[in-house]
C-alpha positions in Angstrom: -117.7 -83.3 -54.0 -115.4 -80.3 -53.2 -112.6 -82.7 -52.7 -112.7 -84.2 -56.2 -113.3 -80.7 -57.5 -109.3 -79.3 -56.2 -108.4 -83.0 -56.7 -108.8 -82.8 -60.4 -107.7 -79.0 -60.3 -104.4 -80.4 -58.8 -104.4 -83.1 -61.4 -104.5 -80.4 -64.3 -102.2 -77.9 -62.8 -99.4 -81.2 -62.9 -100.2 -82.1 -66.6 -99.9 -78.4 -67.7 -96.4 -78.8 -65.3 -95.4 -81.9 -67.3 -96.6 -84.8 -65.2 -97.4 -87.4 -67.7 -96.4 -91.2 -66.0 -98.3 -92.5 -63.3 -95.5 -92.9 -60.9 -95.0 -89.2 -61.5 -98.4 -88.7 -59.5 -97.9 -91.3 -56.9 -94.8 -89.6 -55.6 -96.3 -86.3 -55.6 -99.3 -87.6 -54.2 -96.9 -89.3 -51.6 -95.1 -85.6 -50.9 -98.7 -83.7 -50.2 -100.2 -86.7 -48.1 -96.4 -86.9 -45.9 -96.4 -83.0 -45.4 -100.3 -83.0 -44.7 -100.4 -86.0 -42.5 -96.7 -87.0 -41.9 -97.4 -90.6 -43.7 -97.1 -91.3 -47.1 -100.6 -93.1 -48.2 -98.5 -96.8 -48.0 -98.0 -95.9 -44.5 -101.1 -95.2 -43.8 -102.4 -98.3 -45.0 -100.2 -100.2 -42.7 -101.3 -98.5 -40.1 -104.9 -99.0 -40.7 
């Protein structure tokens, strides 16, 4: 639940920012999830 909760923070902090296209997302998404985990979410899903 928490998870959703700063997800959807994150997700209004980018649209007051300017982020308005989806691919606009997926590459920030990308950023957080390579700096978190060191693999972009397509990565990951190879790997799984």
């Amino acid at each position: 639940m928490r998870s959703i909760a700063i997800g959807d923070e994150l997700t209004d902090e980018w649209q007051k920012r300017g982020i308005k296209e989806k691919i606009e997302y997926s590459i920030l998404t990308a950023e957080i999830s390579k700096a978190t985990f060191d693999m972009t979410p397509s990565e990951y899903k190879k790997y799984k």
